[in-house]
C-alpha positions as CSV (number, residue, x, y, z in Angstrom):
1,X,147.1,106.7,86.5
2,X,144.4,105.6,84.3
3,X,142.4,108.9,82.8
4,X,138.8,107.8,82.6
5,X,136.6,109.6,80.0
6,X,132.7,110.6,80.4
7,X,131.9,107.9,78.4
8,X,133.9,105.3,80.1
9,X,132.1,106.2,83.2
10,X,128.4,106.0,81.7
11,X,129.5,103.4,80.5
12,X,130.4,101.5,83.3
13,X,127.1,102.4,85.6
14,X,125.0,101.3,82.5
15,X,127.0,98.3,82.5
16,X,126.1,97.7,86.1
17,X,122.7,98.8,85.9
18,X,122.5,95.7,82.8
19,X,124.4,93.5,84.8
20,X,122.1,93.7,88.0
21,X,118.8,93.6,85.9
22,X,120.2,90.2,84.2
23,X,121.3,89.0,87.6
24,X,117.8,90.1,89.4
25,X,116.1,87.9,85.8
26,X,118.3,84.8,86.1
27,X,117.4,84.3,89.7
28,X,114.0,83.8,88.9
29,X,114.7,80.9,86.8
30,X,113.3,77.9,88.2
31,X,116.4,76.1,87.8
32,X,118.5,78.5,89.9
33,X,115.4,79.6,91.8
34,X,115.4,76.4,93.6
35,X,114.5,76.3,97.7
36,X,116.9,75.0,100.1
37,X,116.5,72.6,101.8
38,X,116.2,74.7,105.2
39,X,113.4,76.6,103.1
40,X,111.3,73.7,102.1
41,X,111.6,72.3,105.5
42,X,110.6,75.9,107.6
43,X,106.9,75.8,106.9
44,X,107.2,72.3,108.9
45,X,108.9,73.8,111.7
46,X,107.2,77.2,112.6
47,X,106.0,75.5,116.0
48,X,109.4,74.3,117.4
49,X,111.8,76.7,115.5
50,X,112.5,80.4,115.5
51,X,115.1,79.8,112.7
52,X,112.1,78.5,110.6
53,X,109.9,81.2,111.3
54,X,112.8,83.9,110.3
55,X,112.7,81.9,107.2
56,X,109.4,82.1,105.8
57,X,109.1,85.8,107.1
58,X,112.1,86.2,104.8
59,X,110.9,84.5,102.0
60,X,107.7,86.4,101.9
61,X,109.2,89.6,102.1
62,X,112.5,89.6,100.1
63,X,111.7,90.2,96.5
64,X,115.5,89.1,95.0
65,X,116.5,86.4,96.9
66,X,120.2,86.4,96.0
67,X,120.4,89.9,95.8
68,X,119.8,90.3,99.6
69,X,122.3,87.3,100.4
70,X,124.9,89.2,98.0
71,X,124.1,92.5,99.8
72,X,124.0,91.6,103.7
73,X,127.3,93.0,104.3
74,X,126.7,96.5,102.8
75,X,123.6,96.6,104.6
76,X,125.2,95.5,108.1
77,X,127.7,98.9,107.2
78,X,124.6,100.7,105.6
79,X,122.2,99.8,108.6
80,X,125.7,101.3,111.1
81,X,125.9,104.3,109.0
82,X,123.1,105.6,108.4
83,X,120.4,104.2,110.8
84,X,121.0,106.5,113.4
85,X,120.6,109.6,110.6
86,X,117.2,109.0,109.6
87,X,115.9,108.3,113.6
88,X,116.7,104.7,114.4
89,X,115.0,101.6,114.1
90,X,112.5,102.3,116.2
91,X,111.5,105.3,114.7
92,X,111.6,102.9,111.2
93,X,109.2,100.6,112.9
94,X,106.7,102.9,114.0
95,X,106.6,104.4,110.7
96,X,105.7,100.9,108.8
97,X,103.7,99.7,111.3
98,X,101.7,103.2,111.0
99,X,101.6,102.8,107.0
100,X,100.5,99.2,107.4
101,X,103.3,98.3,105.8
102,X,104.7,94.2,106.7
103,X,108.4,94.6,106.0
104,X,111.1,94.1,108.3
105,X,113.2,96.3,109.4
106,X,116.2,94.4,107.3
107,X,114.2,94.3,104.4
108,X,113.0,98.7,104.5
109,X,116.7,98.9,105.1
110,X,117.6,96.6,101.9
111,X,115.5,99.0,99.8
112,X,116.6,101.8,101.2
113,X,120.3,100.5,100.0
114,X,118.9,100.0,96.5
115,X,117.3,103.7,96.3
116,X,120.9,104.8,97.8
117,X,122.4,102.8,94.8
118,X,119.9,103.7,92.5
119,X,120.2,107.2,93.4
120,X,123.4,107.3,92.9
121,X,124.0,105.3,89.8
122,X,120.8,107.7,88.0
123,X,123.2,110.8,89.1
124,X,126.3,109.3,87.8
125,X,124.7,108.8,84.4
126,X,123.5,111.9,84.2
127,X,126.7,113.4,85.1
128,X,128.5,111.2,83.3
129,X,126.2,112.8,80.1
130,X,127.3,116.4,81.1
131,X,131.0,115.6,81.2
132,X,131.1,114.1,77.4
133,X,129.1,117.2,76.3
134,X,130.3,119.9,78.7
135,X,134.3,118.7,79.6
136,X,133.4,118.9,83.1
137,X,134.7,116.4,85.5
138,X,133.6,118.0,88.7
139,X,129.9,116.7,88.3
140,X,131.6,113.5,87.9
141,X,132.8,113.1,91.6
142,X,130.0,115.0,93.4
143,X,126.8,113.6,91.3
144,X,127.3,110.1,93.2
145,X,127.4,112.0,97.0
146,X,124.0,114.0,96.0
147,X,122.1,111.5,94.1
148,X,122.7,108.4,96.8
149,X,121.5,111.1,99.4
150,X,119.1,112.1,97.0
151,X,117.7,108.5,97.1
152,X,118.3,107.8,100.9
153,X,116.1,110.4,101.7
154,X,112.9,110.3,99.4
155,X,112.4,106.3,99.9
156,X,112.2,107.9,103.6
157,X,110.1,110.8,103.0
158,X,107.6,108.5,100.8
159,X,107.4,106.3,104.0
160,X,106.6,109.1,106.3
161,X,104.0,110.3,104.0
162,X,102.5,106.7,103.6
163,X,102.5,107.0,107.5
164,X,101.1,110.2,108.0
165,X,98.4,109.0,105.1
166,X,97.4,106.4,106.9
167,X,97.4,107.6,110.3
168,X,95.1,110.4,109.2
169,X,92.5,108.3,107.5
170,X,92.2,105.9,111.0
171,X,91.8,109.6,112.8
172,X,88.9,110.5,110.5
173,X,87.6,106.9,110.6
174,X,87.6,107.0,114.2
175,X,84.2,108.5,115.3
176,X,82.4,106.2,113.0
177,X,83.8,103.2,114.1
178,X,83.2,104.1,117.8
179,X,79.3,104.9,117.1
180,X,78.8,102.2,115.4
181,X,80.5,99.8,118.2
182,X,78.3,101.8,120.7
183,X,75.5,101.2,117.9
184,X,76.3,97.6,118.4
185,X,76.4,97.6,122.2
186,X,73.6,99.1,122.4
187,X,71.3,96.4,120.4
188,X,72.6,93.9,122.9
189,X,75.7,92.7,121.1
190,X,78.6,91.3,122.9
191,X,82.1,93.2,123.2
192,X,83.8,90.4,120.7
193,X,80.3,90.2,118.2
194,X,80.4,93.8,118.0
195,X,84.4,94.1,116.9
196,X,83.9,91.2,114.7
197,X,80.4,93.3,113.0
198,X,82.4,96.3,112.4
199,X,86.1,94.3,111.2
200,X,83.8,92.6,108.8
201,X,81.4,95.1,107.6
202,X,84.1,97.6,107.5
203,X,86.6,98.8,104.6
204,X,88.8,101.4,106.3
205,X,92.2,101.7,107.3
206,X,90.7,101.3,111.4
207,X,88.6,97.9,110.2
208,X,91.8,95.8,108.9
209,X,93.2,96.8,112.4
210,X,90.5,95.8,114.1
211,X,90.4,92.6,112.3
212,X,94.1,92.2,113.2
213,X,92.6,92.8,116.5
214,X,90.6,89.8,116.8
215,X,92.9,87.8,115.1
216,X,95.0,88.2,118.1
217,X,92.2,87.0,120.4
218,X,91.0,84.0,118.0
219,X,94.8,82.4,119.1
220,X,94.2,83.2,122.7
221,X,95.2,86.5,123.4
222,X,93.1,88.7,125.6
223,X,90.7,92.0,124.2
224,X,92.4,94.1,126.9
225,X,95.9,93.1,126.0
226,X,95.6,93.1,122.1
227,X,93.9,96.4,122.5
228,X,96.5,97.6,124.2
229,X,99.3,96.5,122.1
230,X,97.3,97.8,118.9
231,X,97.5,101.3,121.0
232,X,101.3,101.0,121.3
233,X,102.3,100.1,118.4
234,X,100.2,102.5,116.4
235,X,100.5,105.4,118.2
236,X,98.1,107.5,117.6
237,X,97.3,109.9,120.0
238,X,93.7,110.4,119.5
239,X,93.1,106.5,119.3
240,X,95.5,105.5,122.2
241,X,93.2,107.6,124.5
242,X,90.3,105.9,122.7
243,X,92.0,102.7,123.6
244,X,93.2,103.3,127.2
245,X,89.6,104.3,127.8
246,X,88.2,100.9,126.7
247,X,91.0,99.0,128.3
248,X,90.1,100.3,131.5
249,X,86.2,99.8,131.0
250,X,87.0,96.4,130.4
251,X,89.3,95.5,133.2
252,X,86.8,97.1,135.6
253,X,83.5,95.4,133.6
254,X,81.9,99.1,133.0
255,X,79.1,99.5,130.5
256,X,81.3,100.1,126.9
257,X,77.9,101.6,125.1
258,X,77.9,105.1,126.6
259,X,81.9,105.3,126.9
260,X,82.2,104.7,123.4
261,X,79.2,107.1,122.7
262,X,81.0,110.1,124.8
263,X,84.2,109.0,123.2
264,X,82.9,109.2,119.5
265,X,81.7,112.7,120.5
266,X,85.3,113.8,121.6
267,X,86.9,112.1,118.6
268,X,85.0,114.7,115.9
269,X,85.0,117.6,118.3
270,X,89.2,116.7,118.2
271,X,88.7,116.5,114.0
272,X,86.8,119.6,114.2
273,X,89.3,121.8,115.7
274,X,92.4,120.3,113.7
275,X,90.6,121.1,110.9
276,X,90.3,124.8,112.0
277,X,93.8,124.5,112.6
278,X,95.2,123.2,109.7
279,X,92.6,125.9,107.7
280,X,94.4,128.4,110.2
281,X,97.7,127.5,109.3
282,X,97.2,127.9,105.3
283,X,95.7,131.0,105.5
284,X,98.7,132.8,104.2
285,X,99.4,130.0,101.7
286,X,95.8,130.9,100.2
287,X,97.0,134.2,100.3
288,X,99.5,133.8,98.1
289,X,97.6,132.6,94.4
290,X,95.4,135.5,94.9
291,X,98.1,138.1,95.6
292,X,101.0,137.4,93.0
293,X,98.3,135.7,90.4
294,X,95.0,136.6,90.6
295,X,95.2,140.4,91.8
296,X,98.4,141.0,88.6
297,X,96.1,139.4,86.1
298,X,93.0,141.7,87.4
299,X,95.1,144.8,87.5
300,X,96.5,143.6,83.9
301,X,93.1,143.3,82.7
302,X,92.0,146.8,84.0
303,X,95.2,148.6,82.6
304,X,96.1,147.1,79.3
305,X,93.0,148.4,77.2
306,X,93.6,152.3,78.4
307,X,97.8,151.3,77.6
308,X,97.3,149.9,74.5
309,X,95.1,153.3,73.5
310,X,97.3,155.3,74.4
311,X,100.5,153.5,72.6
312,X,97.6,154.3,69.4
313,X,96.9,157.8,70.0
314,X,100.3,158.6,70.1
């Protein structure tokens, strides 16, 4: 049996870590960076060809080309293993469709591998540094296990938060949106003039969906459906009823103007009481600075002059 040393170890992941950042370089280089044939000939194809399509969705999306060729068998076993920990794929989807995010599900689950990797290869290295300067060699077998979990789990917890961001800037953005469609409406506007006012006038989180929105109907696709479909894939349950309402006054040709106007209303009454909710909830975190900081430093300040004049006197 081969004994391997701290510094053997660090310096093997350092090795790798070089390695892979001289690989990730050297595929950039416009001599091995070369297109395929299959790639230059998929823009051509996107009409007749779902293989072409897959291709230039891929190409767009995957930052180190041969590192996600090199890597599609660990992230087969990776996608197996630990897709059905963090809530699936569908769960994965609604999250980066809700932070407006355009990967694929492959591609979130290719850099989820890498944070797993990079997790774990940042933990060896510093484990590797406590062994040469400590003797340990415990920290050298459990470091890898913490710091790849470690890594699996913030690259998902940074996506939920870019979902939950998001989600709650379209909430707030809601009621102004609405009134100023019902604004539109109101002045005579069409349904499709007054989307296409707001999507371009707009800079919020709600406007590029909206603009995605009548994207869908420039190709052909119907208000009612493309409404619908935003509502399902976002998810949001504040905008879904917004949605359903609309999808209904359309199908049965009902005046939009005052829906939107009563549904605008609803919309900040909604904000209003999540806000008293959320202040609510954080009352006893509030509580906390002013009793274990503020209140100690007051009573500090009161005491400490009379203390220190005592300590004198005596």
């Amino acid at each position: 049996m081969v004994h391997v040393s701290g510094t053997l170890a660090l310096a093997a992941a350092l090795g790798a870590l070089l390695g892979l950042g001289l690989w990730s370089l050297a595929s950039r280089l416009p001599s091995l960076a070369r297109p395929r044939l299959a790639a230059r000939l998929a823009p051509f194809l996107l009409d007749v060809s779902p293989e072409a399509r897959r291709i230039v969705d891929r190409a767009s999306a995957d930052p180190v080309p041969v590192l996600g060729v090199l890597a599609a068998p660990a992230l087969d076993l990776f996608q197996h293993t630990f897709g059905g920990l963090l809530g699936g794929t569908g769960r994965t989807a609604l999250l980066l469709r809700r932070a407006g995010n355009d990967l694929t599900i492959e591609a979130y689950r290719l850099r989820q591998l890498l944070w797993t990797l990079g997790g774990a290869a940042a933990a060896e290295a510093l484990a590797a540094l406590h062994g040469v300067t400590a003797g340990a060699v415990a920290p050298l077998v459990a470091a890898p296990l913490v710091g790849a979990g470690a890594g699996l789990l913030l690259r998902d917890r940074l996506l939920v938060r870019a979902a939950g961001r998001r989600t709650a800037q379209m909430e707030s953005e809601l009621p102004t949106v609405l009134e100023f469609l019902a604004l539109c409406l109101a002045a005579g506007e069409g349904v499709h003039d007054a989307l296409r006012r707001v999507a371009d006038v707009g800079s919020g989180r709600l406007a590029a969906e909206l603009r995605r929105v009548l994207d869908e109907v420039g190709v052909g696709v119907p208000l009612a459906t493309a409404l619908a479909r935003l509502a399902d894939d976002l998810r949001v349950p504040s905008l879904t009823r917004c949605l359903a309402h609309v999808v209904g006054a359309l199908d049965r040709g009902s005046p939009l103007a005052e829906l939107l106007r009563v549904q605008a209303v609803d919309a900040r009454e909604e904000s209003r009481r999540a806000l008293l909710e959320s202040s609510g909830k954080k009352e006893i975190t509030m509580l906390l600075p002013l009793v274990f900081l503020i209140l100690p430093v007051t009573v500090a300040f009161a005491v400490w002059p009379g203390f220190v004049v005592l300590q004198t006197q005596l």
